[in-house]
C-alpha positions in Angstrom: -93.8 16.7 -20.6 -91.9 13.9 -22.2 -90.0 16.3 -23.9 -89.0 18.1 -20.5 -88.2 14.9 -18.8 -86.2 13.9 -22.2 -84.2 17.4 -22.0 -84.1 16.9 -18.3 -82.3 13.6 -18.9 -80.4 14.4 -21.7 -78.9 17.5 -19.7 -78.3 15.4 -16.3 -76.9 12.7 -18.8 -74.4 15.5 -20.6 -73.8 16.7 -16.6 -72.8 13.5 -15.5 -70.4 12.9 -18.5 -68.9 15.8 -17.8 -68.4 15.3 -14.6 -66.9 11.6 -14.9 -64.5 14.0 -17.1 -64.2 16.2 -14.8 -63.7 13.1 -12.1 -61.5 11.4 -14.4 -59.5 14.2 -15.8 -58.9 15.5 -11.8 -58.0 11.1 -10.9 -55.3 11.4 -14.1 -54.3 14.7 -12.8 -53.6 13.8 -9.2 -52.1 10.0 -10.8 -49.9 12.1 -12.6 -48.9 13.7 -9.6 -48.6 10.8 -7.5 -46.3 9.0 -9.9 -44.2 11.7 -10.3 -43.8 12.5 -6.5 -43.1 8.3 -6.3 -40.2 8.8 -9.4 -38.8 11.3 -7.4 -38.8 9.7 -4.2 -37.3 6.7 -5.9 -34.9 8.7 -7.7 -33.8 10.3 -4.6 -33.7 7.1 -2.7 -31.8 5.6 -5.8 -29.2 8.7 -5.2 -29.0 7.8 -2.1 -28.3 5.0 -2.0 -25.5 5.2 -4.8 -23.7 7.4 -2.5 -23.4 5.2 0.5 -22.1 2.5 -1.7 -19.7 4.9 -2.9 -18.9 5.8 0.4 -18.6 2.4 1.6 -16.3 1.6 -1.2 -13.7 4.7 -0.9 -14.1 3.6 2.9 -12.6 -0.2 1.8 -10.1 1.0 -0.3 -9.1 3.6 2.7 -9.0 0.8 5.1 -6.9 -1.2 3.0 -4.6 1.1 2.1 -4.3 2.4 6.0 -3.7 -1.4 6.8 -1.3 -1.8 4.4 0.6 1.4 5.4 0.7 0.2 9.5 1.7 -3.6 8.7 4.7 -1.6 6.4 5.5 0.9 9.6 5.2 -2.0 11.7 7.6 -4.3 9.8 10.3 -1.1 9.7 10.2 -0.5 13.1 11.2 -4.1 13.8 14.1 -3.8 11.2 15.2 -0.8 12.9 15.2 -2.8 16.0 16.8 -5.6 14.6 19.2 -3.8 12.1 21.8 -3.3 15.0 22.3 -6.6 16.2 22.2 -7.9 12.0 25.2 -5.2 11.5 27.0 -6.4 14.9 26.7 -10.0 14.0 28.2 -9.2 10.0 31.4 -7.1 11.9 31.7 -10.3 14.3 31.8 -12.8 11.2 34.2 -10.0 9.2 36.5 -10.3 12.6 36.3 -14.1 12.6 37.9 -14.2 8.7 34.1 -15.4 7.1 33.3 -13.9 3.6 29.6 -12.3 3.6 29.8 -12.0 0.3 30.3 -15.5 -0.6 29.0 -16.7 2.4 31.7 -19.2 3.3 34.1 -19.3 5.6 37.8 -18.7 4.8 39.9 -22.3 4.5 40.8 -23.3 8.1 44.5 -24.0 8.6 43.6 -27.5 10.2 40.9 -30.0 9.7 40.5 -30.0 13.5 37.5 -27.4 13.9 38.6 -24.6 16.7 37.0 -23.0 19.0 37.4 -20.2 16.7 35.7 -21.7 13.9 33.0 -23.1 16.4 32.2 -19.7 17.1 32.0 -18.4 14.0 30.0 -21.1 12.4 27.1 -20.6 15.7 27.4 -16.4 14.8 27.3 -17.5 11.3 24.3 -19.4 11.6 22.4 -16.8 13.5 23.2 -14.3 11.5 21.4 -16.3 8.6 18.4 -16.8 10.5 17.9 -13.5 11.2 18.5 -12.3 7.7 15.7 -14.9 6.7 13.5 -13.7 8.5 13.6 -10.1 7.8 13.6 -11.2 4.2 10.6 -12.8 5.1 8.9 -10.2 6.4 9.9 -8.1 3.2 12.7 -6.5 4.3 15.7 -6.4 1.6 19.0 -5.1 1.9 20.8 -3.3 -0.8 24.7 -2.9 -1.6 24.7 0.1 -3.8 28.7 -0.5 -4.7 29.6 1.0 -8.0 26.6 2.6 -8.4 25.7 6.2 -8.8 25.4 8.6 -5.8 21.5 9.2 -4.9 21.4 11.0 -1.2 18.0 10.1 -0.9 19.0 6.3 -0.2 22.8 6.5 0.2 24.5 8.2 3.3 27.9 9.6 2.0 30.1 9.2 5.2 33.4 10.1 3.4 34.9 11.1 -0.1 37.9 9.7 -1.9 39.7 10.9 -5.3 38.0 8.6 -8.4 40.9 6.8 -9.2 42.2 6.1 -13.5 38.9 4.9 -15.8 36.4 5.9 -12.1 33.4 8.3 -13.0 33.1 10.7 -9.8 30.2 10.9 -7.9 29.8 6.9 -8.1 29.7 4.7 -4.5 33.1 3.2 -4.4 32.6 1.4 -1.3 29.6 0.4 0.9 30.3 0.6 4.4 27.2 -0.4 5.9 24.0 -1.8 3.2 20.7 0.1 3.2 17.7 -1.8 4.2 14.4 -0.7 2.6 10.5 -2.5 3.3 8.9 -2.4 -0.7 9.5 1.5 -1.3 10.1 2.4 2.1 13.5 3.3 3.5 14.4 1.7 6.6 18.1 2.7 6.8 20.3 4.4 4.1 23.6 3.0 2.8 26.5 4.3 4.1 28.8 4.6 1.2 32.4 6.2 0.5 31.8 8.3 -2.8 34.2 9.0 -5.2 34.9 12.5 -5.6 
């Protein structure tokens, strides 16, 4: 009988070992499971969450660029607004005898100050101002004089023969300057181009 209960133990002692191997190998088996399924969640959560910052970023840089390209819109439409009264100004100062290009005043025939001159000085000094401040706001103006023809910033209003030593197609005279924001054409020169 001690035999028996020796076999008996021996075979419920083998039984139970392999079950704690069975038990064990099934707890590795479903750990294994369980950490993959977690590295996969994670992985996908990772994925995720990669995309929405690179979302969020290509949003920025769209923002950005859409803000930049309505202050630029913006700041051309007040140059077209303002363009008129800049170009009405110039002709009133041409009128009045003042050089644009040196931006004095031809020599006064008296040192008594006219009315004339008066004028001229207070359209002269507006004038300024408002050419500051489009220059401010990034606005420049360009003479393209002597330069080559490019009709996709120069409006060619008339033609004339190039005269001895001129190269045709060349901007002999600017008639009225172009006015551009960065890259962006406001207005075109108008030009006389040599023919």
């Amino acid at each position: 009988m001690a035999d028996s209960k020796e076999r008996q133990a021996k075979t419920a002692e083998a039984e139970a070992a392999e079950t704690s191997e069975a038990a064990a190998s099934e707890v590795s088996t479903d750990l294994d499971e369980l950490v993959g399924e977690l590295t996969r969640e994670r992985d996908e959560y990772l994925e995720l969450a990669q995309r929405a910052r690179a979302d969020f970023d290509n949003y920025r840089r769209r923002s950005a660029r859409e803000s930049e390209a309505a202050e630029r819109r913006g700041k051309a439409d007040l140059a077209r607004a303002v363009l008129p009264a800049v170009d009405n100004l110039e002709r009133a100062l041409v009128a009045a005898g003042v050089d644009l290009s040196g931006g004095g005043e031809s020599a006064p025939e008296s040192r008594e100050v006219s009315a004339h001159e008066a004028l001229a000085a207070g359209v002269a000094l507006v004038h300024g101002e408002l050419t500051r401040a489009l220059s401010a706001a990034g606005v420049e103006s360009f003479d393209p004089q002597g330069q080559s023809f490019d009709p996709s910033v120069h409006e060619a209003l008339s033609t004339r023969p190039a005269a001895d030593g001129e190269q045709a197609n060349v901007v002999a005279e600017t008639l009225q300057r172009g006015y551009r924001v960065g890259e962006t054409l406001i207005r075109p020169a108008r030009v006389v181009v040599t023919a």
